[in-house]
C-alpha positions in Angstrom: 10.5 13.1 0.5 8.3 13.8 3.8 7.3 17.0 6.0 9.0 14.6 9.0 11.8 12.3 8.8 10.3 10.8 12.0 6.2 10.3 10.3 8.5 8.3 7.3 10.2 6.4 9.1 8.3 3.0 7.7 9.1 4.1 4.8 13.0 2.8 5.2 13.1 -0.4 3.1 15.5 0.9 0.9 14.4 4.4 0.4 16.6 7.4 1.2 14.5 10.4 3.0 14.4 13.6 2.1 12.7 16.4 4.4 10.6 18.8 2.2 6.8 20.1 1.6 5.4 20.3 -1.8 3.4 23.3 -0.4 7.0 25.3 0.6 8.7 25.5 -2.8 12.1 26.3 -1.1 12.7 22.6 0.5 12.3 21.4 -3.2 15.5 21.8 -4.4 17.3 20.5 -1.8 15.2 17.3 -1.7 15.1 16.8 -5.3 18.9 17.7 -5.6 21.0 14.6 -7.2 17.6 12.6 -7.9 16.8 12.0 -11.5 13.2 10.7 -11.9 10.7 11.5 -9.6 7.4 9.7 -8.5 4.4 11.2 -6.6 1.8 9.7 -4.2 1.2 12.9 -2.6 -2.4 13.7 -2.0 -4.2 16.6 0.9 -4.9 15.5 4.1 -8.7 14.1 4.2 -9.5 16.9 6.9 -9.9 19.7 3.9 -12.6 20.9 2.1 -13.2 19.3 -1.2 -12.1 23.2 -2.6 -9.0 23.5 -0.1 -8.3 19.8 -0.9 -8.0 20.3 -4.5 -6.4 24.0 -4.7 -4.0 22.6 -2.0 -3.1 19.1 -4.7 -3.2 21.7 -7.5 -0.5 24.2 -5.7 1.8 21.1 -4.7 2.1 19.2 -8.1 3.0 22.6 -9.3 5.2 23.3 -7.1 6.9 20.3 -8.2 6.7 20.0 -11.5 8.7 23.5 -11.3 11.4 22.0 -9.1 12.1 19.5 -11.9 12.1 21.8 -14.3 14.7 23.5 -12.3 16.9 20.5 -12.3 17.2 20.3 -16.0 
């Protein structure tokens, strides 16, 4: 899954895209939908405060880790 099918575009070899933002909990379902494991690399950007940077990773995993548990 990435904010921009264009900025993933190395990321082909083999992978199918998904357009969504762990930050906007709406594009979850839709990227998650007919997946049934998930893996995250996702991290902030390195321009954010320490604080922002970890509320902002905090907010995203959540976000989800509730998306998942929607798929159930």
């Amino acid at each position: 899954m990435v904010r921009s099918t264009a900025q993933g575009s190395s990321c082909r070899n083999g992978c199918e895209l998904n357009r969504g933002d762990l930050l906007e909990p709406a594009s979850l379902d839709y990227a998650l939908e007919g997946h049934r494991r998930v893996t995250t690399a996702a991290t902030a950007r390195a321009q954010l405060t320490t604080t922002a940077s970890t509320r902002s990773n905090w907010s995203a995993k959540l976000n989800l880790i509730n998306a998942c548990g929607r798929r159930r």
